[in-house]
N, C-alpha and C positions, 0 to 999 in steps of 0.2 A: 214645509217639512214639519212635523207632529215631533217638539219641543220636549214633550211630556218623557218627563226619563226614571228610570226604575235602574239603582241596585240592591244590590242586597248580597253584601257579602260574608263571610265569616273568618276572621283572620284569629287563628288561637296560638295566641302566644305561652309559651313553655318557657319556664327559665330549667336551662338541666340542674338536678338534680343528680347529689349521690344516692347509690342504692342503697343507703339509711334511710333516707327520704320515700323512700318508694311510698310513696304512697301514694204571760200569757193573756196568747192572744182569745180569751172566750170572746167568740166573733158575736158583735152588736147585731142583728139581722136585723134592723129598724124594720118594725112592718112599714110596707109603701104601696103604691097602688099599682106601681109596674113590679111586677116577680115573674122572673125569668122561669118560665116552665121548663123548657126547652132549646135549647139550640140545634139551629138549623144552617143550613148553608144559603141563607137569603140575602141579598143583597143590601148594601147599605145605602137608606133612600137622603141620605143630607141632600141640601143642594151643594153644588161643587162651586169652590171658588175658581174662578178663570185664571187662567196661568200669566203669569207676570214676565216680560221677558224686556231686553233690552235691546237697545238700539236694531242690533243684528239679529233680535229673535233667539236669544240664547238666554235660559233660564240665568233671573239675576240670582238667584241666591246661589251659593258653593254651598256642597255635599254636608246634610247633616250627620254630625257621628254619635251613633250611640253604644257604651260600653256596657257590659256585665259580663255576669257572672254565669247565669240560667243560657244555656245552651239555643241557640242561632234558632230550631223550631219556635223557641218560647215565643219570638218575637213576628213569627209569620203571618197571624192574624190581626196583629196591630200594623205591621208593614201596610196592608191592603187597607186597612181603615183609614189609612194617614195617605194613599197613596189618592185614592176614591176623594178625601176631603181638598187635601191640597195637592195638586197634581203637578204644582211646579214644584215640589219637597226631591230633592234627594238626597236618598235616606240610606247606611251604611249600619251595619249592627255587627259590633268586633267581639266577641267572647274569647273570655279570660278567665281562665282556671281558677275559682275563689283561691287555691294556696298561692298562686300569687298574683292574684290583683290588687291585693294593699301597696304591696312594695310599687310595681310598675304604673298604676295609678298617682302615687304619691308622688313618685320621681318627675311624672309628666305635668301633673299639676307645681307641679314648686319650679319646674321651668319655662312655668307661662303658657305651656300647651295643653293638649290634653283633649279630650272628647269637648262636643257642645253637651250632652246626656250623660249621665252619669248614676251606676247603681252607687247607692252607698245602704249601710248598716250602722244599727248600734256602738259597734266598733269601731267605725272609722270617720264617721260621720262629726265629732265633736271634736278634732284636728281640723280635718278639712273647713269647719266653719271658724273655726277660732285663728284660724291660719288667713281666713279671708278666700280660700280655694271655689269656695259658691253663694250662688245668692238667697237672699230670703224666699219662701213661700208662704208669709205668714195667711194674704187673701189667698191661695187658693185650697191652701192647708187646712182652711176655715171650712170647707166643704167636706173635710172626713172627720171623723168619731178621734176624741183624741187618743183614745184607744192606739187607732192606728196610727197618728202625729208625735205620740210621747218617742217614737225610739228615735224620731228625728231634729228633736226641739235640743236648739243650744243656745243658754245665756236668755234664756226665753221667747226665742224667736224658733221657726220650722222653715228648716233647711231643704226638704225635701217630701214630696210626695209620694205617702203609700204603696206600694205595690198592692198585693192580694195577700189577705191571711193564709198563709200556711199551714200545714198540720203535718205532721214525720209520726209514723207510727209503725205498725208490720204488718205488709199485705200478707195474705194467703191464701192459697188455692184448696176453695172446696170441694173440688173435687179428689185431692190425695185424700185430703182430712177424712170426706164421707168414706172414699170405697177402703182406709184402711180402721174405721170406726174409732177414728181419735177427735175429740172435744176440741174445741176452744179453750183454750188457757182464759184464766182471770188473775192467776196469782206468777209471779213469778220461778216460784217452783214447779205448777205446773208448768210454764213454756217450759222449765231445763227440761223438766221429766219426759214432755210431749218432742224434745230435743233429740234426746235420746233414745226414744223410739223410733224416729222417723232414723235414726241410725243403723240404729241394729237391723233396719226393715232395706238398708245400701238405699235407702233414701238422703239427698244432700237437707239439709234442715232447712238453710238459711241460706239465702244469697246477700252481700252485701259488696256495696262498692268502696273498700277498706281503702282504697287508691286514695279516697280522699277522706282526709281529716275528718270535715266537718262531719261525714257520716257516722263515723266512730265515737265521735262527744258526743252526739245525739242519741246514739245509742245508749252509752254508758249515763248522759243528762237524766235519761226518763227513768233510769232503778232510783240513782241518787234523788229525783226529786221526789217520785212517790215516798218512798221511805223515809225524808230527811226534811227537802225544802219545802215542799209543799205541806209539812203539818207544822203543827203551832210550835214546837221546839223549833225549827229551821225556817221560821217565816222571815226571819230579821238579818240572817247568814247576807246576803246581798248589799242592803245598806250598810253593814258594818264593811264588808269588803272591799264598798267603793271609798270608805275612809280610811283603809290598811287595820281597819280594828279586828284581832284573828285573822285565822286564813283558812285553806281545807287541810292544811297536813293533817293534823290529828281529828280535825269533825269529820272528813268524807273516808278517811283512810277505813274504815270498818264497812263501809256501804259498796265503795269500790273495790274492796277483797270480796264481797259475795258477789256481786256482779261479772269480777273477772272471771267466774265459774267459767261462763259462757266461752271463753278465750283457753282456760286450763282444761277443760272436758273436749276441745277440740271442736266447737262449733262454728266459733271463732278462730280459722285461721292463719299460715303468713304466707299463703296461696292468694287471698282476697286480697292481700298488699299489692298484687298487681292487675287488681279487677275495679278499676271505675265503675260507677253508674249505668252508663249505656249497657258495658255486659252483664252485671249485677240484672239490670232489668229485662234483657234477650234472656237470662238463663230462668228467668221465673218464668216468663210469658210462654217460653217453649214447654214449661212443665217439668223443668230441669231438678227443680228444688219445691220444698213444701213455702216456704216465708220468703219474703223480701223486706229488707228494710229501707223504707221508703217515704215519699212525700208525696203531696197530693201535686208537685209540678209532673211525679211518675205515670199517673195515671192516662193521660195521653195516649203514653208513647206505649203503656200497655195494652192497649185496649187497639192501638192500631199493627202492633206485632200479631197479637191473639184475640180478635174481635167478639171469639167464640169461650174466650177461659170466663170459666166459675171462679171466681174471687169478691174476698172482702179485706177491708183497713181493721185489725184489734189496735187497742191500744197500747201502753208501756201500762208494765204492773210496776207494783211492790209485794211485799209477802204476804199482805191479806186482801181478799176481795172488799172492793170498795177501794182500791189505794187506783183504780186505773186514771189515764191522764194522756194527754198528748205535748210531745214538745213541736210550739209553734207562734204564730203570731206575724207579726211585719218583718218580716224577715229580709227585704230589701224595698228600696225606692226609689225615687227617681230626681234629681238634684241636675241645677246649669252650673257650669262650669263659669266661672266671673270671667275668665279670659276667652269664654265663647265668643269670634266674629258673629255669632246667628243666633243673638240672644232673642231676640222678638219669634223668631222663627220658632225656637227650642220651646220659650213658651208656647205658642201656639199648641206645641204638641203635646207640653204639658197638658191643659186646659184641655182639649180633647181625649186624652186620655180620664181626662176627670170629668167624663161625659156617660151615660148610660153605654150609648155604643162603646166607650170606649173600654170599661170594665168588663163588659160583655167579649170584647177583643182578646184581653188578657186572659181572660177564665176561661175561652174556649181549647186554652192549651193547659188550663192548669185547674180542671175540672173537679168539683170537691172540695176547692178554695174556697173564704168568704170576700166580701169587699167592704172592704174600711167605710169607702162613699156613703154619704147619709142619704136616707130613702131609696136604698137599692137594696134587693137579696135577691141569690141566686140559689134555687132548688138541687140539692146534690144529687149525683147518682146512688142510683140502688145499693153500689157495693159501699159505702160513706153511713149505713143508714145503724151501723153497730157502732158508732161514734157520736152519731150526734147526741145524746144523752148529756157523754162527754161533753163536750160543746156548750152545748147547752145550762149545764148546771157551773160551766166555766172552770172546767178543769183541763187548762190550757197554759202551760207556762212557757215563757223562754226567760230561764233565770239570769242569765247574765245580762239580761238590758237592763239588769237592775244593779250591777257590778261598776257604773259610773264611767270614770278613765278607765279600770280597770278591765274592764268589759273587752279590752284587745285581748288577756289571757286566755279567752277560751280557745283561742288558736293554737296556743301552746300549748294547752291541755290535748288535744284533737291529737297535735302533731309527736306528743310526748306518749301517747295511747299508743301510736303504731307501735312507738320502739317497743313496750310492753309483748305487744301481739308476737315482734321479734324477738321478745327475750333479753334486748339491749336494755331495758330498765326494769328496775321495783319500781310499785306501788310508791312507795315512800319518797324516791327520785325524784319522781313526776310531779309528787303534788309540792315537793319543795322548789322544784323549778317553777311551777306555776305560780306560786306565792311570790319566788320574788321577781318573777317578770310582772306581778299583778302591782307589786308595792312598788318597783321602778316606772310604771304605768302613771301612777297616781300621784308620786315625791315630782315627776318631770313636769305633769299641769298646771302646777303651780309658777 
């Protein structure tokens, strides 16, 4: 009997929620001498390791689990790479809704269980290591840019290995733009103004998946940072933050009243409260809306809805041209769990994924990403090619891996946004909640 076993599940856990609730990395492109031109659907030539079985011919290892955040597709192209190398692997992939994988995460690891795989971030990552929750990757961490190792290094050790750089910016379809003779924004005022036309024209503007938080700070992250973080006044805002010195009440309160335009002019609004990602992205690809707000894991999935849509990535403005920027960077990685039975095995997978094929795996679903990995780059698509400048001259932040402990508020910020979108808070609220979940973040590390 043929031993060799394959699943591949997706279990998404929801915690309910009340209807309250409803809701930088400039990539190092090391030149090297393999650069992916292209991906194709070719086979993976490794050799195969022979399957291991016991006594009865029953694969020895028990089921590998691996948790995130990124949606059950992300992982289909690594499944068959891992499956091709190690054929006695089986392999489970549980997706978990970023608002709450911290909490249900944390709970599973503090009672010994837990995934052998595990995403973590900036956020969460510098608990779970000081906690003893995973183990070192200092050697294999040693193989990517520290670029991409800085959001996972604790106590001076790296806890986890890189995913793919990321990039969030706003697709759009050029074909509304062409047939209704509207530009490209570079300033912020243009997008309101190019906002407002695609209005008056019963065109939708924007699509956005408001369901979830983290969309909505990233949204509102890329005004605040062109306008504030990112220039020489607001270079320092972060390091002072992850030591409680200031906060945003009174620095961002002026940046996030102009931004909130977008929310007050009705572009932004408490309809997207009940619009996730997946529809956010069905409703751009059908041609529903002129913009998406999106990331370069979007691209995919848009490209295999609408194979045939004209579309590019702009980036986030501020009020003058020249302020443009992307928010992005390592935005997740890959981490064992210490109380993994399948620790040898987990690596393995590690270390394979920190392989050519193996990065090639991941960016096949998340196309227009870079890779951390040293001596690897991957050629973007066409529609990525009004960014790379961006990119390029490293105008790529994700402010809060610079926020320290602190670095959990952005959750709070995200989740304190919707209530705005709802009406349930001021500006002012929001940013004093944030402050002091940011300064109870930081007083508790200690």
């Amino acid at each position: 009997m043929n031993r060799t076993m394959k699943s591949f599940k997706s279990i998404v856990l929801c915690v309910a929620l009340a209807v309250t609730m409803l809701s930088g990395c400039k990539s190092q492109q090391t030149e090297a001498d393999s650069v992916m031109e292209q991906v194709d659907d070719e086979s993976y030539e490794d050799e195969l390791v022979p399957l291991k079985t016991d006594e009865e011919g029953n694969p020895e290892l028990p089921p590998i689990e691996i948790v995130g955040w990124l949606p059950e597709d992300f992982f289909r192209e690594c499944e068959k790479l891992i499956e091709k190398k190690f054929p006695d692997r089986i392999i489970t992939y549980r997706y978990i809704a970023k608002t709450n994988y911290s909490s249900i995460i944390g709970i599973e690891l503090a009672e010994g269980r837990g995934p052998d795989i595990l995403f973590e971030d900036k956020a969460i990552i510098m608990n779970h290591a000081r906690q003893g929750y995973i183990i070192k990757q200092n050697e294999l961490g040693s193989m990517y840019s520290q670029e991409g190792t800085s959001n996972f290094v604790y106590d001076g050790d790296i806890y986890a290995i890189p995913g793919l750089c990321q990039y969030s910016g706003i697709y759009y379809n050029k074909t509304i733009f062409e047939d209704n003779g509207i530009e490209v924004p570079h300033t912020y005022g243009e997008f309101l103004e190019v906002c407002r036309t695609f209005k008056n024209l019963g065109i939708k503007p924007l699509s956005m998946g408001a369901y979830q938080w983290d969309v909505v700070q990233i949204n509102a992250m890329g005004y605040v940072t062109a306008e504030y973080l990112a220039t020489e006044e607001g270079a320092d805002f972060g390091e002072k933050y992850s030591k409680n010195q200031g906060g945003m009440r009174y620095v961002w309160a002026p940046y996030l009243s102009r931004w909130a335009a977008i929310i007050d002019e009705g572009i932004i609004t408490k309809d997207m409260l009940i619009e996730d990602n997946d529809y956010a992205i069905n409703e751009f690809a059908d041609g529903q809306s002129a913009m998406l707000c999106g990331d370069t894991t979007s691209y995919t999935r848009i490209i295999e809805k609408s194979p045939n849509l004209k579309f590019a990535m702009m980036p986030y403005s501020g009020e003058e041209e020249g302020s443009e920027l992307l928010i992005g960077g390592a935005m997740y990685g890959f981490a064992i769990n210490t109380n993994s039975k399948n620790k040898d095995a987990a690596q393995e997978i590690l270390e394979l994924l920190s392989t050519y094929d193996g990065q090639r795996a991941m960016w096949q679903q998340q196309r227009g990403s870079d890779t951390f990995l040293n001596g690897i780059t991957f050629k973007k698509p066409a529609e990525f090619s009004g960014i790379e400048d961006i990119i390029q001259n490293g105008r790529v932040y994700m402010p809060w891996a610079e926020w320290g402990y602190a670095s959990g508020a952005y959750m709070e910020f995200g989740i304190n946004l919707q209530k705005y979108i709802r009406g349930e808070a001021s500006m002012d609220k929001i940013l004093r909640i944030t402050d002091g979940v940011a300064r109870s973040l930081v007083i508790n590390s200690g």
